[in-house]
C-alpha positions as CSV (number, residue, x, y, z in Angstrom):
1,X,16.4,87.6,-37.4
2,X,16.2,88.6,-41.2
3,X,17.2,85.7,-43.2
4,X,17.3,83.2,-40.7
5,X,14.3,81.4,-41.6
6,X,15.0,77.5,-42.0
7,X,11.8,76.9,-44.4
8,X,9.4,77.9,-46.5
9,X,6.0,79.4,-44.3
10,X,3.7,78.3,-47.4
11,X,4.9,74.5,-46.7
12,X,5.7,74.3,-43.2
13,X,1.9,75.3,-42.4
14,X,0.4,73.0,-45.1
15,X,2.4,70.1,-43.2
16,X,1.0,71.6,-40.0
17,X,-2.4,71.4,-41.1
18,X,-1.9,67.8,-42.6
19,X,-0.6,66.5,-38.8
20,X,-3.8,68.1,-37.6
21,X,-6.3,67.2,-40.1
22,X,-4.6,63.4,-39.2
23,X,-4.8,63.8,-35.5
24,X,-7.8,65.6,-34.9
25,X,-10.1,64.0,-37.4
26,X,-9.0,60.8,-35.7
27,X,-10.4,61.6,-32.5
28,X,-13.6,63.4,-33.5
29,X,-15.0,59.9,-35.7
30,X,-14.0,58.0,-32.5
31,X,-16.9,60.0,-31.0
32,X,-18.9,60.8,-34.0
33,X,-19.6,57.3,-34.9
34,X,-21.3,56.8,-31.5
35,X,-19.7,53.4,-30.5
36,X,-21.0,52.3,-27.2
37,X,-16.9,51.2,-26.5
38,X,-15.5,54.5,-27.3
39,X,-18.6,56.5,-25.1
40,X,-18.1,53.8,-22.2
41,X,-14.2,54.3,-22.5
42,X,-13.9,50.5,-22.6
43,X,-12.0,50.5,-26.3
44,X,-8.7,49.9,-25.3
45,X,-10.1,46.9,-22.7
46,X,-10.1,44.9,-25.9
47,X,-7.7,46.5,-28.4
48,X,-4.7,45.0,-27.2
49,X,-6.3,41.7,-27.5
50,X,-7.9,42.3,-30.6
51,X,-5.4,44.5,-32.6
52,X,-4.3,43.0,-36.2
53,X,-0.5,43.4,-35.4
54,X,0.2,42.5,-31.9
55,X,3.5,43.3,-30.3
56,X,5.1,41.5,-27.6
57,X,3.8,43.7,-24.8
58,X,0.2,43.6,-25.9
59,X,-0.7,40.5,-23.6
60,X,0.8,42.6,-20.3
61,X,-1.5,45.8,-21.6
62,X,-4.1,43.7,-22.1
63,X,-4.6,42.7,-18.1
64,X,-3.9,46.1,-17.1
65,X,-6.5,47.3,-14.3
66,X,-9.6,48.2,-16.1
67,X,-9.6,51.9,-14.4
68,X,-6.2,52.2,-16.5
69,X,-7.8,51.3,-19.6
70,X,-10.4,53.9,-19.1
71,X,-7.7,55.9,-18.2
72,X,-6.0,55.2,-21.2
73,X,-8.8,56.2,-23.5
74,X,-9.3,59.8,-21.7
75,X,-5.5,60.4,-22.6
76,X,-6.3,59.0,-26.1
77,X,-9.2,61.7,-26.4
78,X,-7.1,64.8,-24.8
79,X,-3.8,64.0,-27.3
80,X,-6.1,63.6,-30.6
81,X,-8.7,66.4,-29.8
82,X,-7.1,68.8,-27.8
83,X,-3.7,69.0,-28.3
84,X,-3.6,68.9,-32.2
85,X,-4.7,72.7,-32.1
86,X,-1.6,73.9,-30.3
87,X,0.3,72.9,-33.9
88,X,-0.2,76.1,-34.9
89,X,0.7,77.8,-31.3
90,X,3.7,80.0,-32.7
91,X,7.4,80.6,-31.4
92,X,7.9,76.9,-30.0
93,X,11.3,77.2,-30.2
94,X,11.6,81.1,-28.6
95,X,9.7,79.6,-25.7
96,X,12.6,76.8,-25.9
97,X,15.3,79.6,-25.7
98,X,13.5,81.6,-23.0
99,X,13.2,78.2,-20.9
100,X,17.0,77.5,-21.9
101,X,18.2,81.3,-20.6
102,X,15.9,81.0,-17.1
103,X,17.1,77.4,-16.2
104,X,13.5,75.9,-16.4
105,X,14.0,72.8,-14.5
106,X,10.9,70.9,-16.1
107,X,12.2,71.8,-19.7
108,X,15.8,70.7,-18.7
109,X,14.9,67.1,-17.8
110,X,12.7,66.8,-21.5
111,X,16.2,67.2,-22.7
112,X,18.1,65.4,-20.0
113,X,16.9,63.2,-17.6
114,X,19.7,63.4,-15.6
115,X,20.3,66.5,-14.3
116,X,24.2,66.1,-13.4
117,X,24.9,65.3,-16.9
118,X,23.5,68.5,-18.0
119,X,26.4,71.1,-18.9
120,X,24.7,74.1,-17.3
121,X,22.9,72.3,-14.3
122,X,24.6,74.8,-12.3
123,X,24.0,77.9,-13.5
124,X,21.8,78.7,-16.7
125,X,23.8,80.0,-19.8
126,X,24.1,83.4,-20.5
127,X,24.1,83.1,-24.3
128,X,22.3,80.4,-26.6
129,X,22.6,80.1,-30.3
130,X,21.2,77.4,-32.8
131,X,22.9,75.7,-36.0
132,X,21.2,73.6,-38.5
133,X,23.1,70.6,-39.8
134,X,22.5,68.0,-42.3
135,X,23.1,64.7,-40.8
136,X,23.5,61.1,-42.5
137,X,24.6,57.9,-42.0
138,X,28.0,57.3,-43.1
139,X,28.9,54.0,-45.7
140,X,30.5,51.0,-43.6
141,X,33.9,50.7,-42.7
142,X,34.3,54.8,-44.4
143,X,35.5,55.9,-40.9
144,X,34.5,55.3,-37.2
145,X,31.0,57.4,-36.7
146,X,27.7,56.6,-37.1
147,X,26.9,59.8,-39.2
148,X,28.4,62.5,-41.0
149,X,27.1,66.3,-41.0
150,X,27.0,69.2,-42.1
151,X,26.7,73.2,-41.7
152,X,23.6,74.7,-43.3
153,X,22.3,78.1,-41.7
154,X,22.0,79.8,-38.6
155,X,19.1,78.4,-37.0
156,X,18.5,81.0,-34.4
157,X,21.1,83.9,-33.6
158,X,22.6,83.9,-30.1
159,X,20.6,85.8,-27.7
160,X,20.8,86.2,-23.7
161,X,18.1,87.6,-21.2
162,X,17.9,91.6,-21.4
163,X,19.1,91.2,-25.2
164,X,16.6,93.9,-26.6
165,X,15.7,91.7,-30.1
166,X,14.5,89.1,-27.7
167,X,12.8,91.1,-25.6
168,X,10.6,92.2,-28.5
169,X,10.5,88.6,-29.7
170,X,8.4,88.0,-26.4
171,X,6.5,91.0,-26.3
172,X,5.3,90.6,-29.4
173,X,4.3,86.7,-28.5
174,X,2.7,87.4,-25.2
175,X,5.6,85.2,-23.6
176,X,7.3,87.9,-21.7
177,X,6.8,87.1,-17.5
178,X,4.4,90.0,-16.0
179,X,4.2,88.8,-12.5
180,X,6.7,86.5,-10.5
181,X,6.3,83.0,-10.3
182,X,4.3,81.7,-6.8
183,X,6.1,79.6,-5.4
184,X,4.6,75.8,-4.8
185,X,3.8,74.8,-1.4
186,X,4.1,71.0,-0.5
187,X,2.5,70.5,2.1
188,X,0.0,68.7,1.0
189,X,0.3,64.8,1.7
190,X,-0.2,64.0,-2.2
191,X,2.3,66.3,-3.3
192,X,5.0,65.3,-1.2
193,X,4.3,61.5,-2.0
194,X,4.5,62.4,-5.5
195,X,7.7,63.8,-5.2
196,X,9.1,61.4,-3.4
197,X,8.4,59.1,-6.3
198,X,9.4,61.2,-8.9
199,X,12.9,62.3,-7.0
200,X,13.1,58.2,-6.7
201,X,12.6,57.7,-10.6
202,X,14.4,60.4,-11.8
203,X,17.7,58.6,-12.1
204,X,15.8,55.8,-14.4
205,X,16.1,55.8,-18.3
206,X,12.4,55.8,-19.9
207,X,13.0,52.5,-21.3
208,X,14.5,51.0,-17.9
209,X,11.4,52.7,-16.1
210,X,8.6,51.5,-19.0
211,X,10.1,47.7,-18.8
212,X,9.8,47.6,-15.5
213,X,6.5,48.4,-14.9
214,X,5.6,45.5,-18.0
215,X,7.5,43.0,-16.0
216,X,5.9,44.1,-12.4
217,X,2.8,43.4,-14.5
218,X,3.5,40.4,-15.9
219,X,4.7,39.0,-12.5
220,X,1.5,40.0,-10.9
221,X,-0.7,38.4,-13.1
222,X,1.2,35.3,-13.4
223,X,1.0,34.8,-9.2
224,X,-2.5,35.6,-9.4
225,X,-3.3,33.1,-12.0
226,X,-0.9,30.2,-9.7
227,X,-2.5,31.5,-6.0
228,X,-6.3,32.1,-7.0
229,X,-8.8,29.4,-6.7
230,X,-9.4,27.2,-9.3
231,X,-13.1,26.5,-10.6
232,X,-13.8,22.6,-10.0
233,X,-14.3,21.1,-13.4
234,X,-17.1,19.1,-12.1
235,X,-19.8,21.5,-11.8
236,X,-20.6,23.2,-14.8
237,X,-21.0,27.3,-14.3
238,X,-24.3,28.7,-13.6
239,X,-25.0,30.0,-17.0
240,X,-24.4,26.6,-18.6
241,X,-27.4,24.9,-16.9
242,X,-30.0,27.1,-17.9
243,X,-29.2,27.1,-21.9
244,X,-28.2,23.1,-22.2
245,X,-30.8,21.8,-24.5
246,X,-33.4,19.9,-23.4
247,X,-33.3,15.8,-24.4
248,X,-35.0,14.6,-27.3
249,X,-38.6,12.4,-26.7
250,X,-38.9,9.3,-28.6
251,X,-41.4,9.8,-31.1
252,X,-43.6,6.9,-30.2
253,X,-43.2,7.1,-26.8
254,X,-44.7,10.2,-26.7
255,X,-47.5,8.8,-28.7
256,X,-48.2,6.3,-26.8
257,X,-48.4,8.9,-23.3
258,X,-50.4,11.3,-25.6
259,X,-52.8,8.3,-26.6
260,X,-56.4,8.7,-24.2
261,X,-56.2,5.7,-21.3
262,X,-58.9,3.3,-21.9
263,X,-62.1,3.9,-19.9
264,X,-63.1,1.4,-17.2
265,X,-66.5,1.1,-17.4
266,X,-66.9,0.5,-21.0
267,X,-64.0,-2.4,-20.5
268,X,-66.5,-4.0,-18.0
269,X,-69.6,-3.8,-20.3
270,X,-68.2,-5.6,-23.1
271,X,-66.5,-8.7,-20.6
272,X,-70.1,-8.8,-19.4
273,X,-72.0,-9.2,-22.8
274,X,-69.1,-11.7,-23.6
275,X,-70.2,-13.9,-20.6
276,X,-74.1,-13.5,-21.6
């Protein structure tokens, strides 16, 4: 393992403390500035409408269920306040190479989502190995690929379960297995439903998957807005009556209705003293 280090530690953990600083500080003055939106987890019910660059899907996000958008900002708190501290969880990649060697099913579909097309879908491999390469884009019409690499280093030396170097390696992390795995029981109702879904999905892209649920969205809304009732124009809503202003009085009229009605029996005096 001497020599096969593929950076500098004093620079690789000064980015890893930039990322968090970013991320972490990010979520924490979401809360710390004790907006009512972020508390009540209603941000993100008008972000989408709101946002100074909005994208083209930003109108379907925007009538998402509410429950989704609260959903939504949960997630939002959980990837900027909890998971930027597992940046400087060590051995990422052993745990890769340990998940590679056992066949780790979850960790095989990150890389593939298709499980057929995966070269060792079968049967785990017995050795793995890493190369680092430099890769860039090669000039127009230079030759028929996209890019162009080449060798650097030995990123990781080949290995295989039982290799005593590895064993050591996951000792020494705390990612050797001391017990076997339980295995998961499905009965549950939930968990079978769930897996049904997934087993369903699995064949889709991400992108294929993620468009589809925009569109279902989109189609949703739109039949809502043409099959819902429509609000008769003629009577004004509720709120509208109560704060239209009141008409204006004609100054003199009111005058004359504020001016003291003239009394009766001092009318009748003065006809009779006219009449003497």
């Amino acid at each position: 393992m001497a020599g096969a280090s593929p950076h500098e530690v004093l620079p690789f953990w000064l980015v890893r403390w930039l990322l968090f600083r970013l991320m972490f500080a990010s979520g924490v003055v979401k809360l710390t500035s004790r907006c009512p939106t972020w508390w009540g987890l209603t941000a993100l019910t008008y972000h989408y409408e709101t946002q100074c660059l909005p994208t083209p899907a930003a109108w379907f996000a925007h009538h998402l269920p509410v429950w989704l958008h609260r959903l939504s900002v949960v997630a939002t708190f959980l990837i900027e306040i909890a998971v930027p501290p597992l940046f400087f969880a060590p051995a990422r990649r052993l745990r890769l190479v340990l998940c590679l060697l056992q066949g780790n099913e979850p960790v095989i579909r990150l890389i593939q989502s298709d499980g057929a097309r995966y070269p060792f879908h079968q049967q785990p491999p017995t050795y793995v190995r890493a190369q680092r390469y430099k890769y860039w884009f090669s000039q127009p019409g230079e030759q028929g690929q996209w890019w162009r690499r080449q060798w650097v280093e030995e990123f990781f030396p080949p290995v295989s379960l039982g290799d005593p170097t590895l064993d050591t390696l996951l000792r020494q992390f705390g990612l050797q297995d001391k017990s076997p795995r339980r295995a998961r029981s499905s009965s549950n109702a939930l968990a079978q439903a769930l897996q049904w879904v997934r087993k369903q999905l699995s064949p889709l892209e991400a992108p294929t998957l993620l468009w589809g649920l925009i569109l279902a969205v989109g189609a949703i809304r739109v039949l809502q807005a043409l099959l819902g009732p429509r609000s008769s124009r003629a009577s004004p809503p509720p709120g509208e009556e109560k704060h239209r202003p009141a008409p204006k009085k004609d100054p003199g009229a009111a005058t004359d209705q504020a001016a003291p009605a003239p009394n009766s029996s001092n009318s009748g005096s003065q006809t009779a003293r006219r009449k003497k």
